[in-house]
N, C-alpha and C positions, 0 to 999 in steps of 0.2 A: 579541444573544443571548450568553448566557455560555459562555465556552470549555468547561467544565465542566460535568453536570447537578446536579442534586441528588439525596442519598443516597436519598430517600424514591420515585424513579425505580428503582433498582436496589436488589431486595432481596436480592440474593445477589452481592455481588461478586466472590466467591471463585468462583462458580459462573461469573462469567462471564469471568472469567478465564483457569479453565481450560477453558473453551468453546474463548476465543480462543488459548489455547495448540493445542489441538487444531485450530482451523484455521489456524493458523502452518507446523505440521507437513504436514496435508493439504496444502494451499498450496503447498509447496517440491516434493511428494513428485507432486505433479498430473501427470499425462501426458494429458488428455482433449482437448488440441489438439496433437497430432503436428505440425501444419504452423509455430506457435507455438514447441514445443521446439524442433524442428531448427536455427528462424530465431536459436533463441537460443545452442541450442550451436556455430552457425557462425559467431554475430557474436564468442562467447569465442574463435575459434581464430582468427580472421582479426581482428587485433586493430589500431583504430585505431594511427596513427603514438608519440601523444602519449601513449596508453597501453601497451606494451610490455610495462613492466612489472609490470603490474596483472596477477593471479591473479582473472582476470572469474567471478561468479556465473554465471552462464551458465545458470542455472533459473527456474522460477515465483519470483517477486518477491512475498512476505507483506507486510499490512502492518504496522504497528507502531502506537503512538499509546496515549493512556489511554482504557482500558475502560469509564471512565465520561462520556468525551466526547458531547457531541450533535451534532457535527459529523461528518460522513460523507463523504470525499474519495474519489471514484473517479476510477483514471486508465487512459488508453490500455494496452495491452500497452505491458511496458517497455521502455523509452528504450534501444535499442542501445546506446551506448557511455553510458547515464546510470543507471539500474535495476540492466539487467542487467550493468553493469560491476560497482557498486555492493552491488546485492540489498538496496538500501535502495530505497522510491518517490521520486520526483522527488529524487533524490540524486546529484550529480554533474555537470548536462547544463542546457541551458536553462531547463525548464520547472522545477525547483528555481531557478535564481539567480532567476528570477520570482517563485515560489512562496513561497520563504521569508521575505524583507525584508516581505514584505507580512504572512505568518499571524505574523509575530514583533510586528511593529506592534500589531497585532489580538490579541495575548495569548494564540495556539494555539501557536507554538512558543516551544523555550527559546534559540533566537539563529536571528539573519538568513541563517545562510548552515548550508549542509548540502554536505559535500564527500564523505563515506565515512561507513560504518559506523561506529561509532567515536568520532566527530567530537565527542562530545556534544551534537551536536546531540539535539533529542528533541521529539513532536507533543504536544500537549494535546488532540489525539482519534486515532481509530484511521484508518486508510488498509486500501485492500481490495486482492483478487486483481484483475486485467486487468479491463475492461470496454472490448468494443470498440465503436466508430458501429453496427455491427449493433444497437439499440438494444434492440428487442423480445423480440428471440431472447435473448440475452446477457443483461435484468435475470432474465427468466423465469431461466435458471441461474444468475442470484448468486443471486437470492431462495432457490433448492435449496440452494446451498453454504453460504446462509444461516442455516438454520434452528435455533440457535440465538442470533440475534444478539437483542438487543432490536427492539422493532418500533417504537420512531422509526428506527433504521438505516435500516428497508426500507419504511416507512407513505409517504412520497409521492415514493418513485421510477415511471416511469410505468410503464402496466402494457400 
């Protein structure tokens, strides 16, 4: 499969665009798991050794990636000291130094390693809010938060 769709897949890219802007903003701004925020505003103040001095995100983690992607990464609630240190997905923590040598190989990102914000690093598709093992409960509300993503995003997630 190509990192990439084709233009004739998306007829308004401007449109989705700012879709995906507007869910960047929702995203950050989310408070519908109370138990989630607190986990996260207490992992910024009680801050690993090795990070100190990092000014941790400490909110809902958006994703990023191109709008015209066909690939669809969903990840756990963020990575304590990796996400939400970060506020970039799999940025910073394990499941990035995994994650990226590999989508980089594969032609979805623009280099192997993702350390911050910043980084230049960059996805060649989009990344989503949390999705936990709660499996059923959880796609039923990304499909909500969804609604206007294209529908290869959310056509063979289970239901």
């Amino acid at each position: 499969m190509s990192p990439r769709s084709s233009q004739s897949t998306l007829t308004n890219t401007s449109s989705l665009s700012q879709d995906l802007a507007a869910l960047h903003e929702e995203t950050v701004a989310c408070v519908r798991c109370p138990r989630l925020i607190a986990h996260c505003r207490k992992v910024g103040e009680i801050k690993r050794r090795a990070y100190l001095d990092w000014d941790y995100w400490a909110r809902p983690v958006p994703g990023f990636g191109d709008a015209n992607a066909r690939l669809l990464i969903l990840g756990l609630a963020p990575g304590a000291h990796g996400s939400n240190r970060t506020g970039r997905p799999f940025t910073g923590d394990g499941s990035g130094n995994f994650m990226y040598p590999i989508l980089h190989k594969a032609g979805f990102a623009s280099q192997p390693t993702a350390i911050r914000r910043g980084d230049g690093s960059s996805l060649l598709m989009p990344t989503s809010p949390p999705l936990s093992a709660v499996l059923r409960r959880i796609i039923n509300r990304l499909r909500k938060r969804l609604p206007t993503a294209p529908a290869f995003w959310t056509a063979n997630l289970p239901r």
